[in-house]
N, C-alpha and C positions, 0 to 999 in steps of 0.2 A: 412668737408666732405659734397656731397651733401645728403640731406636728401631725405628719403621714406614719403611714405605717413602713414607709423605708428609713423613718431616723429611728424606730425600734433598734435595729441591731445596733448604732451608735449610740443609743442611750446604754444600752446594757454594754457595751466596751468601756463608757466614760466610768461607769459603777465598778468593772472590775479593777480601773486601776485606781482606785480610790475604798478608802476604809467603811464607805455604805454596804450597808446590808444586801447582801448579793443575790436577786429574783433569777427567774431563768430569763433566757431570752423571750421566748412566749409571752411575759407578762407584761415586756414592754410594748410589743407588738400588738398585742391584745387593748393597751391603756390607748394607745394611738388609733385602734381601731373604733374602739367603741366608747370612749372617753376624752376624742380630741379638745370636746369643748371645754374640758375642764384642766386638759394640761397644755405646756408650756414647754417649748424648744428655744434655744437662742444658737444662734450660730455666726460661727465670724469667717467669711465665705459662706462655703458650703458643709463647714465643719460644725458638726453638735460642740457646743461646749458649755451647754448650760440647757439643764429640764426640771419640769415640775411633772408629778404625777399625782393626780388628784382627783377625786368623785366629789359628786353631792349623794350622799348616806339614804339609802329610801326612807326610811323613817326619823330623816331629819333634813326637808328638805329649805331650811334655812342656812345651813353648815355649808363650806366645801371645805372636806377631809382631804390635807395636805399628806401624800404616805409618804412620796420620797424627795429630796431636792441635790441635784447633781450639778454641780460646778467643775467644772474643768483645774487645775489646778494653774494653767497659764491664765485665768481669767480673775483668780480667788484675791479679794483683797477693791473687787472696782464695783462691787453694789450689783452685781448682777442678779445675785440672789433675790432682794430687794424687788429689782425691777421688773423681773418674771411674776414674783409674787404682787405687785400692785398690777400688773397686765392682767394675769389672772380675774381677781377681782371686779376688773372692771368690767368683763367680756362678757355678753350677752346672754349667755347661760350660767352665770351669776346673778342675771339681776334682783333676785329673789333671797338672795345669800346675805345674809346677818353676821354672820360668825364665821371664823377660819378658826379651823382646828387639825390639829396634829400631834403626834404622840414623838415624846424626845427624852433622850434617857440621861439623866440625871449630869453625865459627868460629857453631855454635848452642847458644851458650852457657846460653839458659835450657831448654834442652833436655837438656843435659848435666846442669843442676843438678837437672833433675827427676827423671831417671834416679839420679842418686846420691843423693836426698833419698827413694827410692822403697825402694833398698836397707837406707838408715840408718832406714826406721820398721819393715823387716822383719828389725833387725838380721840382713844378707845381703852376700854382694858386689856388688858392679857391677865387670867385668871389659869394659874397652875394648879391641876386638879390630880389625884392620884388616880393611875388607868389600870395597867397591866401589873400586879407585883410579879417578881421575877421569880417565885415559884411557878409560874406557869410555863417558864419556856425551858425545854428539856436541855441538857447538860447545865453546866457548871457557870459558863460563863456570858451571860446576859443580864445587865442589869435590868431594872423594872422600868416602866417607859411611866413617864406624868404625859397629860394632854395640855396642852397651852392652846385654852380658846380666847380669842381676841375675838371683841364686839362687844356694843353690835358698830357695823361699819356704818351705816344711813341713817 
């Protein structure tokens, strides 16, 4: 479903207790506010346990750029991932969308599988491109991020 701007602050709870890259709360509030069409809540109840955050790129507006994908850990293992991302997809400020892309850093391996499991249910590509080297993010410990573009989807 698309999310409001009251599952912000449970999206950013589900990311802290989880090894994702941790935004402030503002940015999920912000994604909800002004990018609901492009992202993805799941809930079991009334509880976030799964989100997608995501844009279509101004100067790409065939792509929707995948930034974060949050799993609950009571949910990890049943395709939820999966199934936010083909919802995505499909929803009406997509329709124009070719290509998903996101950036995943080398040793995020169920991240990579989901990207190329995203490709083989649309028999599509998944083309792993070099994006960020990891001299650009300050201190020590970031790897470099590749982008995994899948498509086109139509």
């Amino acid at each position: 479903m698309k999310p409001t701007v009251n599952d912000g602050a449970a999206m950013w709870e589900l990311v802290n207790h989880s090894t994702l890259d941790q935004n402030s709360a503002y940015k999920y509030i912000m994604m909800c506010e002004f990018f609901a069409e492009t992202c993805v809540v799941a809930k079991d109840e009334d509880r976030v346990v799964g989100f997608i955050t995501a844009f279509i790129p101004p100067t790409k507006p065939d792509v929707v750029f995948v930034w974060q994908i949050g799993v609950d850990a009571s949910q990890r293992g049943r395709g939820l991932a999966s199934q936010m991302l083909n919802e995505l997809v499909k929803r009406e400020g997509c329709k124009d969308v070719q290509y998903v892309e996101a950036t995943v850093t080398p040793s995020n391996k169920a991240s990579q599988s989901l990207f190329k499991r995203l490709a083989r249910d649309h028999n599509t590509e998944c083309e792993v491109l070099e994006c960020f080297p990891e001299e650009l993010f300050p201190g020590d410990n970031h790897e470099k991020e590749l982008t995994f573009r899948i498509g086109p989807l139509r």
